[in-house]
MITI-247194 format. One line per 10 residues: number of its first residue (from 1); for each residue x, y, z of C-alpha. Coordinates in nm, 3 decimals. Example, Ala and Ser with C-alpha at 12.3 -4.5 7.8 and 13.67 -1.06 7.14 Angstrom:
BEGIN
1> 1.230/-0.450/0.780 ~ 1.367/-0.106/0.714
***
This chain:
BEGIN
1> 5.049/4.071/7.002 ~ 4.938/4.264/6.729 ~ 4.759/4.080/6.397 ~ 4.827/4.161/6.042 ~ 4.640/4.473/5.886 ~ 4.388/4.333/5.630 ~ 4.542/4.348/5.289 ~ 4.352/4.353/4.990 ~ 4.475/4.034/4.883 ~ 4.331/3.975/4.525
11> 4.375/4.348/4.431 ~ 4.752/4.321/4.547 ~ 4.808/4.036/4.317 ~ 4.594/4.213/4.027 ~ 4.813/4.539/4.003 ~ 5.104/4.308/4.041 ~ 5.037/4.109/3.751 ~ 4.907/4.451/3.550 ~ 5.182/4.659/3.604 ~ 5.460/4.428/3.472
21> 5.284/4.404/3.116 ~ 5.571/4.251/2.906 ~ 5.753/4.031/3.137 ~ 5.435/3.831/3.279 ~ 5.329/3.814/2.875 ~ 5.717/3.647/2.836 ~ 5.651/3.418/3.134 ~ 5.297/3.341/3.036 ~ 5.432/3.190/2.707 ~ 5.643/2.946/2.802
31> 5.420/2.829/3.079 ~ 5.194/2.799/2.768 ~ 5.445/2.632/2.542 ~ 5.516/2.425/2.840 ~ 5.136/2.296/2.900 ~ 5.043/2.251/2.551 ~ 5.368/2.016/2.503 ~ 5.258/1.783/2.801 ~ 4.882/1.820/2.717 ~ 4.966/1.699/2.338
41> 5.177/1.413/2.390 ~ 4.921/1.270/2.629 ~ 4.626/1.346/2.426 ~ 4.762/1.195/2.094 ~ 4.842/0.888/2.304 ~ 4.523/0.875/2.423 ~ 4.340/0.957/2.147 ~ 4.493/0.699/1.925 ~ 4.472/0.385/2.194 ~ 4.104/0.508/2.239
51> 4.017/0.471/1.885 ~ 4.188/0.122/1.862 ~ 3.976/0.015/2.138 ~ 3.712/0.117/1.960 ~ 3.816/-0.024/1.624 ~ 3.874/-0.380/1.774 ~ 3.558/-0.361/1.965 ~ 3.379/-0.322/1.637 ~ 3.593/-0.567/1.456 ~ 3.444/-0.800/1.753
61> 3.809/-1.041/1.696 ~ 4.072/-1.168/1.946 ~ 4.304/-1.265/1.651 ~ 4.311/-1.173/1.308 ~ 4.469/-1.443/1.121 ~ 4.634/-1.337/0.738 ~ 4.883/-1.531/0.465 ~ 5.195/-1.538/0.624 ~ 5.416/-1.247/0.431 ~ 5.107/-1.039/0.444
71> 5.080/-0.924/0.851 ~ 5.215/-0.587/0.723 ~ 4.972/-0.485/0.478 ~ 4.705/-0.630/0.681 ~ 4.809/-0.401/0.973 ~ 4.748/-0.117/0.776 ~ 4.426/-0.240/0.605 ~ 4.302/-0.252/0.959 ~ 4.465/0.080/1.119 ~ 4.467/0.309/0.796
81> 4.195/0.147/0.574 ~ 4.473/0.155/0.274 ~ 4.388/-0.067/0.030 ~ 4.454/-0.430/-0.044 ~ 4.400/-0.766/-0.180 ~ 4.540/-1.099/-0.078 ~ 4.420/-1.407/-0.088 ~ 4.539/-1.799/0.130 ~ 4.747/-1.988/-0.103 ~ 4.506/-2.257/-0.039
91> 4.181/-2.348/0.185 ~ 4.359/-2.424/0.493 ~ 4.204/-2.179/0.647 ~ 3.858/-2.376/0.739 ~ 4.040/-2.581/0.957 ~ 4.140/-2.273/1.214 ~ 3.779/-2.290/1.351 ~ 3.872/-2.655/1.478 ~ 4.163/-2.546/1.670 ~ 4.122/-2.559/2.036
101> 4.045/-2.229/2.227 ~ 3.890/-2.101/1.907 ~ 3.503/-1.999/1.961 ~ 3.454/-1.900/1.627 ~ 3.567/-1.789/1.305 ~ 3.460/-1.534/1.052 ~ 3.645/-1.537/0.660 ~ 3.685/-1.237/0.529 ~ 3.790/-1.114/0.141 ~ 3.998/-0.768/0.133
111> 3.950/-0.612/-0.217 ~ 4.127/-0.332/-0.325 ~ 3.931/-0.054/-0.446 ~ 3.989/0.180/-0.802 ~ 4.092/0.509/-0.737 ~ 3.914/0.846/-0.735 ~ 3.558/0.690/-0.551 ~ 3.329/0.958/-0.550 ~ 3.163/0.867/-0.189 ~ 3.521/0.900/-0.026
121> 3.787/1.129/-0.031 ~ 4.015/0.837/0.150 ~ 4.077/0.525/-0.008 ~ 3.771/0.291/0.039 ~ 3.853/-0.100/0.138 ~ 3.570/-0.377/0.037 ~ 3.558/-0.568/0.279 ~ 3.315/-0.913/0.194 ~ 3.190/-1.119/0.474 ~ 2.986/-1.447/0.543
131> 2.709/-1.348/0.612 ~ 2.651/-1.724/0.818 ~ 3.002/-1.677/0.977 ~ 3.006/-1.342/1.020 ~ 3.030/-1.136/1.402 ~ 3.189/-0.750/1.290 ~ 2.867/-0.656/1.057 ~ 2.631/-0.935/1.302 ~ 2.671/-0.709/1.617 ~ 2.590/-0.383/1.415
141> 2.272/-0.570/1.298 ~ 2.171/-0.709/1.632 ~ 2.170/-0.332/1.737 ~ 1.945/-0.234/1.453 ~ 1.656/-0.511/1.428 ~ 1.486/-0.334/1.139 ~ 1.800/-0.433/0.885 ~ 1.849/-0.693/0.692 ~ 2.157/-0.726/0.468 ~ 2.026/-0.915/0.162
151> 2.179/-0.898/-0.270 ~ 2.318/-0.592/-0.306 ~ 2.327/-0.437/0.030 ~ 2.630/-0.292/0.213 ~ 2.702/-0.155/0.490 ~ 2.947/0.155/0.506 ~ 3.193/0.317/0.781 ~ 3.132/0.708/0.885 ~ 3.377/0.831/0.675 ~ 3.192/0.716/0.336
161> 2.946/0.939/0.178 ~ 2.621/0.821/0.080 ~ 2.259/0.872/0.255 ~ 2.096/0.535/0.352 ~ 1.897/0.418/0.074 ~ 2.156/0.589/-0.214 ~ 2.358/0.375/-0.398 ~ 2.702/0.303/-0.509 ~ 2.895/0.158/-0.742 ~ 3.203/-0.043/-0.740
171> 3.328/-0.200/-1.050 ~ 3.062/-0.143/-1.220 ~ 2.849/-0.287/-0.995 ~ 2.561/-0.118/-0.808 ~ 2.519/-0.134/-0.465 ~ 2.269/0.011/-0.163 ~ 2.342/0.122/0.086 ~ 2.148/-0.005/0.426 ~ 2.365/0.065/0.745 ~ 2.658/0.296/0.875
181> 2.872/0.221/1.130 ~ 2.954/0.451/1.437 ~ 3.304/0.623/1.399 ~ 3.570/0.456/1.579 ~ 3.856/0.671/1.438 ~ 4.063/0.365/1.276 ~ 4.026/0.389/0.927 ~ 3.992/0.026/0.882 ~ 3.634/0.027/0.959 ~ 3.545/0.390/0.904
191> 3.666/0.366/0.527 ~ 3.524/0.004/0.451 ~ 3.270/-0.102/0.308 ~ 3.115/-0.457/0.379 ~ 2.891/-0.694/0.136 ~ 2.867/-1.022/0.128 ~ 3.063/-1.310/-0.076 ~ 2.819/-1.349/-0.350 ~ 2.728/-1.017/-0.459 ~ 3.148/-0.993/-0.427
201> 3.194/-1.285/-0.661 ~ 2.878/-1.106/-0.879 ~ 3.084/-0.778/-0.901 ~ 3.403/-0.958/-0.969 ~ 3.247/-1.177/-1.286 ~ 3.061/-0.848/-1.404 ~ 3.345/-0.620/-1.409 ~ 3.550/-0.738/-1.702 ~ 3.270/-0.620/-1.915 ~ 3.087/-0.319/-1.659
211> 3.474/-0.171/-1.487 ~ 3.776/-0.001/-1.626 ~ 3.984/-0.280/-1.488 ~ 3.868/-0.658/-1.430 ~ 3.847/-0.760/-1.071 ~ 3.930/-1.136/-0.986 ~ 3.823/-1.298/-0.659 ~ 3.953/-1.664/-0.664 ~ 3.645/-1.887/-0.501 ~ 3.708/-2.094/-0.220
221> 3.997/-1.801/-0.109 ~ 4.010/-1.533/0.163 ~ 4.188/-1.290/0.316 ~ 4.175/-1.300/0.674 ~ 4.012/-1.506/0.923 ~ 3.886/-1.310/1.259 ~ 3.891/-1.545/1.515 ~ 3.688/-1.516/1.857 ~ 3.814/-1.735/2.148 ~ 3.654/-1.933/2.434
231> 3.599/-1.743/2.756 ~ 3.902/-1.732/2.970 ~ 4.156/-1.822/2.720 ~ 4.477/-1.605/2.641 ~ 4.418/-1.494/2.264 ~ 4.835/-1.554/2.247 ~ 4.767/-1.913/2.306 ~ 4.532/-1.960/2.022 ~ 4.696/-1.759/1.785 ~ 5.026/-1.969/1.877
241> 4.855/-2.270/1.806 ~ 4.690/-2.154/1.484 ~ 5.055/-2.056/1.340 ~ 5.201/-2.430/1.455 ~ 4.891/-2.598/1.288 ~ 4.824/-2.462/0.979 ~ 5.123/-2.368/0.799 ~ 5.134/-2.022/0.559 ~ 4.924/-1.834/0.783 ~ 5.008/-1.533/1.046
251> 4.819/-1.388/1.345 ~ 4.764/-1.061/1.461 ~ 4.601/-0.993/1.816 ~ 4.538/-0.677/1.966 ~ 4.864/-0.675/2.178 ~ 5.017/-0.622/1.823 ~ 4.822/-0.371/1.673 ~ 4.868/-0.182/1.994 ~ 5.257/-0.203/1.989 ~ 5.232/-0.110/1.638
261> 5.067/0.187/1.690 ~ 5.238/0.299/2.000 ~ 5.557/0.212/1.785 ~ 5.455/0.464/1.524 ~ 5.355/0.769/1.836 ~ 5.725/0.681/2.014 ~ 5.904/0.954/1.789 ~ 5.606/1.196/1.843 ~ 5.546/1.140/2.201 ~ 5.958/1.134/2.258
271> 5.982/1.451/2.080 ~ 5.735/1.644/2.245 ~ 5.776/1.493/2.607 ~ 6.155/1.584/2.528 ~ 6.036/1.911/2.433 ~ 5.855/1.953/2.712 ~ 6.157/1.855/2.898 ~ 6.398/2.118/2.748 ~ 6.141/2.355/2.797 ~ 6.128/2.298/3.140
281> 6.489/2.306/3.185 ~ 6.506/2.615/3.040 ~ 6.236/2.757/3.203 ~ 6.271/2.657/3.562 ~ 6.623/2.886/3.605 ~ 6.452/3.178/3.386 ~ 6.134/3.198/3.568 ~ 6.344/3.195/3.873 ~ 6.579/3.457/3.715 ~ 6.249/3.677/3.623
291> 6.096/3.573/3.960 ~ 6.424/3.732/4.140 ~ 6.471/4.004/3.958 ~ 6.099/4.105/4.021 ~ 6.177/4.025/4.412 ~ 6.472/4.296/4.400 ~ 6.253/4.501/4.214 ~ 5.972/4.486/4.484 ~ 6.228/4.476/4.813 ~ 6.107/4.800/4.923
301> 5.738/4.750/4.841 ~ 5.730/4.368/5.065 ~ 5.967/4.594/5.307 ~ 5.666/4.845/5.354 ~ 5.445/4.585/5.412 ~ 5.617/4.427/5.659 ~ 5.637/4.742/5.817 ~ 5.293/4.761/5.834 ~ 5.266/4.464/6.006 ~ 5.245/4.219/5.726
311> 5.371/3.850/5.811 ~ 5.655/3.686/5.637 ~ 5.421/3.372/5.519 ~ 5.195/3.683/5.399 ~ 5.439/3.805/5.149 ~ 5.538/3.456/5.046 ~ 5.167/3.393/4.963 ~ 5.104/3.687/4.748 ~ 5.412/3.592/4.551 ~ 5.356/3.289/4.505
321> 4.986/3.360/4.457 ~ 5.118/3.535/4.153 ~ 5.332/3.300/4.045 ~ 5.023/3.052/4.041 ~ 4.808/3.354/3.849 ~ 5.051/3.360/3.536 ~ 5.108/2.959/3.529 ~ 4.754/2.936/3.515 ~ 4.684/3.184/3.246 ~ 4.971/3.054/3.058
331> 4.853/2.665/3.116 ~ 4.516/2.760/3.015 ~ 4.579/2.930/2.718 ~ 4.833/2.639/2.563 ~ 4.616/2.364/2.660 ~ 4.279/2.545/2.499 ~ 4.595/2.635/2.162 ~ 4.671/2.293/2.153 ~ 4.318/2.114/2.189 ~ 4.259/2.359/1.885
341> 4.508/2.252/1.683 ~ 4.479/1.903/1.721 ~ 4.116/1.838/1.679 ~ 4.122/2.079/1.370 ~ 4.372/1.829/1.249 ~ 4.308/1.541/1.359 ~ 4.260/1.361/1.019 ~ 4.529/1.497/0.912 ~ 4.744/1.407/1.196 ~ 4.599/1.009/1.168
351> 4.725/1.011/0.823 ~ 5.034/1.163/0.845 ~ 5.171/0.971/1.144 ~ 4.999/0.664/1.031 ~ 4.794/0.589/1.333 ~ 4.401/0.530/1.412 ~ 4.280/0.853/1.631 ~ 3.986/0.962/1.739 ~ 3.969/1.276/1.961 ~ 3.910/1.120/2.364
361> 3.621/1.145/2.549 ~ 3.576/1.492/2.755 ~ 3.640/1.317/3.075 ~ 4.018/1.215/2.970 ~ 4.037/1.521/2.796 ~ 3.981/1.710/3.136 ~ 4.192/1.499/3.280 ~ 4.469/1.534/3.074 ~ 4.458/1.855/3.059 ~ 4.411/1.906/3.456
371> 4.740/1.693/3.467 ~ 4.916/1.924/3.241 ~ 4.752/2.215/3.441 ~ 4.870/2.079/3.749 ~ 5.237/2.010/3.581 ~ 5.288/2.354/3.476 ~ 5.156/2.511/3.785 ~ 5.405/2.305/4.018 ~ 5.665/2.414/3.766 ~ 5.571/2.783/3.866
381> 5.581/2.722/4.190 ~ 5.960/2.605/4.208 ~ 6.068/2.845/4.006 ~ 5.934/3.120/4.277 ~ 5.981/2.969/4.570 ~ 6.339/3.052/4.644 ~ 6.300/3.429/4.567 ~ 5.981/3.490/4.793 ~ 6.139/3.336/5.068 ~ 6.510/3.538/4.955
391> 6.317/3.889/4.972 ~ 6.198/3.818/5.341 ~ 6.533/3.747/5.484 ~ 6.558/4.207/5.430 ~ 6.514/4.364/5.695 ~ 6.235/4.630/5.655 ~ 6.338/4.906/5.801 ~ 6.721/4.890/5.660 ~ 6.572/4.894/5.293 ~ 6.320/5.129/5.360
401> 6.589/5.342/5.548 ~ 6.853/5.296/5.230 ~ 6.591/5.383/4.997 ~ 6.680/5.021/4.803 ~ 6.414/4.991/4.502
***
């Protein structure tokens, strides 16, 4: 039985793809449009639970524990860095480190910045800690031996100018500058600043004589309590308990923030997985439509090949082949449009849709985009299929004999 004449496969597929300029540039975009849909929708996703990880990890708290009325503005404090002050109604909150299941306990005071700093172009939250209490500034410290936060000294997130050793000022008040943080991507720790309570309470008797506007910090009041708990206990717990004990106050945990945030990329992530899914809609019957028409096109060309000796499953590869050519081009090209656009924008994109982001590490990024890849290929594939295997049902010497195009 005779074998199959050798075929220069990859030059076959070449001039195929060549000399059918405009209609493979047609199907290349919307395997583009289709790739760059699924590749952004997972990457925003990703992106933004990658920086809360990151934030919370820095924040070093299981629950974050507010005045009751204030969750919401606390929430954004922490995911957008927008400013804010709010204070206990009383000191109730030194008994939530005697609650059961609670490990420790670190008071925090939120104060509200003036507008129009010059080491930020975001909105900078002053965030003043105990120093004795403290575990979000302590870790940072631990991992830089040579530091020591003493009068005056703050430490600043990434996203606040300022070399180390330069000073700012804040109601009048000088400060220096002796740490940065790493960026995490959630504003509330890459556009705070952190000092301690007395130089706080310093700044806020000073500035009614040294600030535009007079800053008052009630002693004895906070903010926020972060609250670590004991190994092996559910933060939920704790935070139920701390709500049931000590009336007036709120907790946050991590489970929230996250639901937050993926509550705020459902509308995104809906619109452009829907997108994705009209596109694909549309584009399954057209490729298949521009995949058959080609086919009828080519009936005489795959009928002189099989005259040649060429197998069936050897035509259906080279179409296919070339199927898998374009959705490749076309994947690659709106996966490398869309990791463009988004990490061009990605600030801008964290503000506007209210959400912590940082851009993912290149391991997820390849992996979201191989997944999109993969998507858009298998898309390609369908859409072929049918009309490679409807051209060899011909028989090659009838349509060679007819003289059928």
């Amino acid at each position: 039985m005779s074998k199959s004449p050798e075929f220069r496969f990859s030059r076959l597929v070449a001039s195929s793809i060549t000399n059918r300029p405009h209609r493979n540039v047609a199907t290349i975009v919307a395997f583009a449009i289709i790739a760059a849909t699924l590749f952004s929708a997972q990457y925003l996703t990703s992106g933004a639970l990658q920086s809360l990880d990151a934030g919370m990890t820095r924040m070093g708290a299981d629950i974050l524990v507010v005045p009751e009325g204030y969750s919401a503005a606390a929430q954004t404090v922490i995911l957008m860095g927008e400013p804010s002050s709010f204070f206990f109604n009383d000191s109730g909150f030194e008994q939530i480190s005697k609650i059961p299941g609670v490990a420790k306990a670190s008071p925090q005071i939120f104060i509200a910045t003036l507008a129009g700093q010059a080491c930020c172009s975001a909105p900078v939250q002053l965030i003043a800690i105990d120093p004795d209490h403290d575990f979000t500034v302590a870790t940072w410290l631990k991992e830089n031996p040579g530091v020591v936060m003493g009068k005056d000294d703050i430490i600043v997130g990434s996203m606040i100018s300022g070399d180390i050793g330069s000073d700012l000022l804040f109601y009048g008040h000088t400060f220096h500058i002796v740490g940065r943080l790493a960026k995490t991507g959630m504003m509330g720790v890459d556009c705070a600043v952190f000092t301690r309570f007395e130089d706080a309470y310093v700044m806020s008797d000073e500035s009614g004589v040294k600030a535009v506007r007079e800053l008052t910090i009630p002693r004895g009041m906070v903010s926020a309590v972060l609250v670590k708990v004991d190994p092996g206990i559910v933060p939920a717990t704790v935070a139920n308990r701390i709500q049931a004990q000590i009336p007036g106050t709120k907790t946050i945990t991590p489970n929230g923030l996250l639901s937050s945030v993926t509550g705020q990329l459902a509308a995104v992530t809906h619109l452009l997985y829907g997108s994705t899914l009209a596109v694909t809609i549309v584009s399954i019957p057209l490729l298949g439509f521009i995949s058959a028409m080609v086919a009828h096109e080519r009936r005489r060309e795959v009928a002189i090949f099989r005259a040649l000796g060429a197998k069936k499953s050897y035509v259906v590869r080279l179409m296919l082949t070339e199927s898998f050519a374009i959705s490749v081009i076309g994947g690659l090209i709106g996966i490398a449009a869309a990791a463009g656009i988004l990490v061009l924008f990605q600030d801008f994109i964290a503000i506007t849709l209210k959400i912590p982001f940082n851009v993912p590490s290149p391991l997820t990024v390849m992996i979201i985009g191989g997944s999109a890849l993969v998507l858009t290929i298998a898309i390609g594939g369908i859409a072929s299929l049918y009309p490679a295997i409807l051209v060899n049902r011909s028989e090659p010497y009838d349509t060679i004999r007819k003289g059928e195009p």
